[in-house]
Residue, then its C-alpha position, 0 to 999 in steps of 0.5 A: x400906345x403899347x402896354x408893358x408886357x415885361x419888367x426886367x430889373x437892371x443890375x450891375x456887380x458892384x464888389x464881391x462878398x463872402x457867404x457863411x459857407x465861406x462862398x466868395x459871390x458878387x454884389x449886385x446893385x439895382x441901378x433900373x429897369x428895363x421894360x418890353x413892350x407888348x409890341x416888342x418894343x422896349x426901353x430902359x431907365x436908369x435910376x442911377x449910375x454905379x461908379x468905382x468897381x464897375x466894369x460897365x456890364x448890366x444884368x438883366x433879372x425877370x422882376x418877381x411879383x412883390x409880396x402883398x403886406x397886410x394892411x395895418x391894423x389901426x386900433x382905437x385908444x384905450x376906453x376909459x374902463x372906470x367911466x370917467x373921464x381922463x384929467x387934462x393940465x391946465x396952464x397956470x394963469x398968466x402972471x402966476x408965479x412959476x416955479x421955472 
């Protein structure tokens, strides 16, 4: 069995934006990916198909390696810092006169 050798992302123009320069550039959506293989087979899939304004062409973009995120930092509850414990309600008794 063949191992991926590449990961391309598949891209289509979906409309046109203009840039804070005042640059009119294209839109693009990732609808994919496209995968070569290390025997250089390859095959794509499609995670969905743009509809509208697309003039059925696909770029293809060499993936870039995501960003690691620091992994979260759970914290402990705050300690009670008087050595007590703190109080929790109790429900009233059944049959007791609500107020609600």
């Amino acid at each position: 069995m063949a191992n991926v050798k590449k990961i391309y992302d598949m891209c289509a123009i979906t409309g046109k934006y203009t840039n804070r320069n005042g640059e009119e550039k294209n839109e693009y959506t990732n609808i994919g990916r496209f995968f070569v293989m290390d025997d250089q087979s390859f095959f794509s899939v499609m995670k969905t198909v743009p509809v509208g304004n697309w003039d059925g062409k696909i770029s293809y973009f060499e993936q870039k390696p995501k960003e690691t995120e620091p992994a979260p930092t759970t914290t402990a509850p705050p300690e009670n810092t008087y050595g007590q414990q703190s109080e929790v309600a109790t429900p009233p008794p059944p049959g007791s006169d609500l107020p609600f």
